[in-house]
C-alpha positions, 0 to 999 in steps of 0.5 A, a space after each residue: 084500785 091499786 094492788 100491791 105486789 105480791 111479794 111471794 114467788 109466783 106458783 110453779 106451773 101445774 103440769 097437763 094431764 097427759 104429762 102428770 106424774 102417775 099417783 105415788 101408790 094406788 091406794 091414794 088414788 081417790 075412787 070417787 074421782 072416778 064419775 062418768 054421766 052413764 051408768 051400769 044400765 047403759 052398760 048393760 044396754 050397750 051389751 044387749 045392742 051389741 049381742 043383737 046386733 052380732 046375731 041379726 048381722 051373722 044371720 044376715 051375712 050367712 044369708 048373703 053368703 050363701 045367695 050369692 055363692 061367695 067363698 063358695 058357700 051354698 045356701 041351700 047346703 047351709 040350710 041342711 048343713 050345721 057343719 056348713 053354717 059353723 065353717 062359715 061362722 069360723 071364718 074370718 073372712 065373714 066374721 070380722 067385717 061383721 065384727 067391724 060392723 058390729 063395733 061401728 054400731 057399738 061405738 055409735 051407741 056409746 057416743 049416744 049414750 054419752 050425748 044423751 046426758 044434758 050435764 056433759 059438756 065435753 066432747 066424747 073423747 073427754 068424758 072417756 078420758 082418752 088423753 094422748 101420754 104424748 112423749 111418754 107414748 114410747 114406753 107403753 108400747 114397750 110394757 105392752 110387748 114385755 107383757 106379752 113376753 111375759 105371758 108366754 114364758 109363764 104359759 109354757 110352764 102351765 097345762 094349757 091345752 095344746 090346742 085351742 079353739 081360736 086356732 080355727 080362725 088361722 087355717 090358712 095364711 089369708 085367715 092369720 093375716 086378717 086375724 092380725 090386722 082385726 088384732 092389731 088395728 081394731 080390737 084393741 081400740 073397742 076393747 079398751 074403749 069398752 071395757 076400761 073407757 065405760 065399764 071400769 069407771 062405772 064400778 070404780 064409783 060404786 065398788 072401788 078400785 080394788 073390785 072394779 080392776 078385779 071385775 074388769 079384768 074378769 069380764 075381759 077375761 070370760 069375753 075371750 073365753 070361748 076361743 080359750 075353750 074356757 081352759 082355766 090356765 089359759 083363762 088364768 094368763 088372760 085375766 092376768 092381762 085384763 087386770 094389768 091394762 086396767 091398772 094402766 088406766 088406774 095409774 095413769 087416769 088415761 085410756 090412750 095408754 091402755 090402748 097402747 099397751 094393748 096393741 103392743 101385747 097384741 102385735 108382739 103375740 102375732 109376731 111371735 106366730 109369724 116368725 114360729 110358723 114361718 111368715 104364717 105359711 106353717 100354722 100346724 106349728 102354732 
C-alpha cells in the first residue's frame, strides 16, 4: 500500500544514556523509575553473606598465619596472646587479601541475586546501570579531588580528634602502600557497587529519593565508623561524602560516575598522605 509523505521534519535523534543531559532539578526526578528486580531482603542477605564470610576467612587466615609463622606470627602465641591476634587483625597484609576475597564472594553473591530473577533480561552490569559518561569521564575525576580538597579544608576547622584509629593499618610504608592501592583500586568499585548500585534503588523505590540519598549516605557512613573511632565530626565529613556520591548516581542515573568520583577523592586523600609524610616514609606526620 502506498504511504504518503511525511510532511513534518523528521524527529531529532534521542541522545544514549550515557550522554543525556543530568535532570534539570532532583526533585523532577521520578522515584518510581527507580525498580531493581532485588529487593531489601537480598540486601540483607548479602550483608549477612559478607559479615560470615569476613569472619569465617579471618579465623582462617589467623589460623593459617600462625601454622606456618608467616610475617612472624606464632600460632601458639595467638592463641594466648589477645594483643597478637589484634596486631594480626591490624594488618594489611592479612587484612586486605581477605578483604578481596571477601568482595569477590560479595560481588558473586550479588550476580546470583540479580540472575536468579526470571524477569531480568539484561545482563548484571545493565540492571545495575553502570553506563560508562563516555567523554564526560574527565570531569568526574575532577569533582572527585575537589571533593576530597574540600573536606580536608573543612576538617581542619572541626574538633576531629588528632588521631584516629585507621591510622593503625599505616604503620609502616609497606602497610600505606597497600592501604592505597586496596583505596584506590578496589574498594571504591565494591562500595559504589554495593551501596549506590543495590542498596539505593531499593529505598529509592520505597522511601523516595530525598530519604533514600539521606540513608545511603548514612549506611555509608556507620560502615566506616569504626576506623573514625565513631568520632562525630569525622563522622559528620564522611556522611557528607556518601551522601554527595549518591547524588552523583541521582543526577546522572548512572553508577560508573560514582565510581569515578570515588576513586578520585580516595586517590587525592593518599596523595595528600604521601606528600605530607614524605613518599609515606614519615606516617608520625599523618
Amino acid at each position: 500500500m502506498f504511504t504518503p509523505p511525511n510532511p513534518l521534519p523528521p524527529p531529532p535523534p534521542q541522545l544514549p544514556a550515557e550522554v543525556a543531559p543530568a535532570t534539570p532539578a532532583l526533585a523532577s526526578v521520578n522515584a518510581s523509575a527507580e525498580n531493581p528486580p532485588w529487593t531489601v531482603w537480598d540486601i540483607v542477605l548479602l550483608v549477612i553473606i559478607f559479615l560470615v564470610a569476613t569472619n569465617i576467612l579471618a579465623a582462617a587466615a589467623a589460623v593459617l598465619i600462625g601454622a606456618t609463622h608467616l610475617f612472624g606470627y606464632d600460632l601458639a602465641q595467638l592463641t594466648h596472646d589477645r594483643h597478637g591476634i589484634e596486631k594480626l587483625l591490624e594488618d594489611p597484609r592479612v587484612i586486605l587479601p581477605v578483604q578481596v576475597v571477601c568482595y569477590l564472594i560479595l560481588l558473586a553473591a550479588m550476580v546470583a541475586v540479580v540472575r536468579s530473577r526470571a524477569r531480568v533480561q539484561q545482563g548484571f552490569f545493565e540492571n545495575v546501570g553502570w553506563r560508562w559518561p563516555r567523554g564526560a569521564w574527565p570531569k568526574f575525576l575532577l569533582a572527585g579531588a575537589v571533593l576530597a580538597i574540600a573536606v580536608q579544608l573543612i576538617s581542619a576547622r572541626l574538633p576531629i580528634p588528632p588521631s584516629l584509629p585507621i591510622e593503625k593499618y599505616f604503620q609502616t610504608t609497606t602497610y600505606a602502600y597497600l592501604m592505597s592501592a586496596f583505596g584506590i583500586l578496589v574498594a571504591p568499585f565494591m562500595e559504589e557497587l554495593f551501596f549506590r548500585g543495590f542498596l539505593y534503588p531499593v529505598l529509592a523505590r520505597s522511601l523516595g529519593i530525598a530519604a533514600a540519598v539521606v540513608l545511603t549516605g548514612s549506611f555509608f557512613m556507620l560502615m566506616h565508623g569504626a576506623q573514625l573511632g565513631f568520632s562525630w565530626a569525622a563522622m559528620l565529613m564522611l556522611l557528607i561524602v556518601g551522601v554527595v556520591l549518591t547524588l552523583v548516581r541521582v543526577r546522572t542515573r548512572a553508577l560508573a560516575p560514582s565510581v569515578l568520583v570515588h576513586m578520585a577523592y580516595n586517590t587525592t586523600i593518599f596523595v595528600l598522605v604521601f606528600v605530607e609524610t614524605g613518599g609515606f616514609r614519615h606516617l608520625e606526620r599523618m
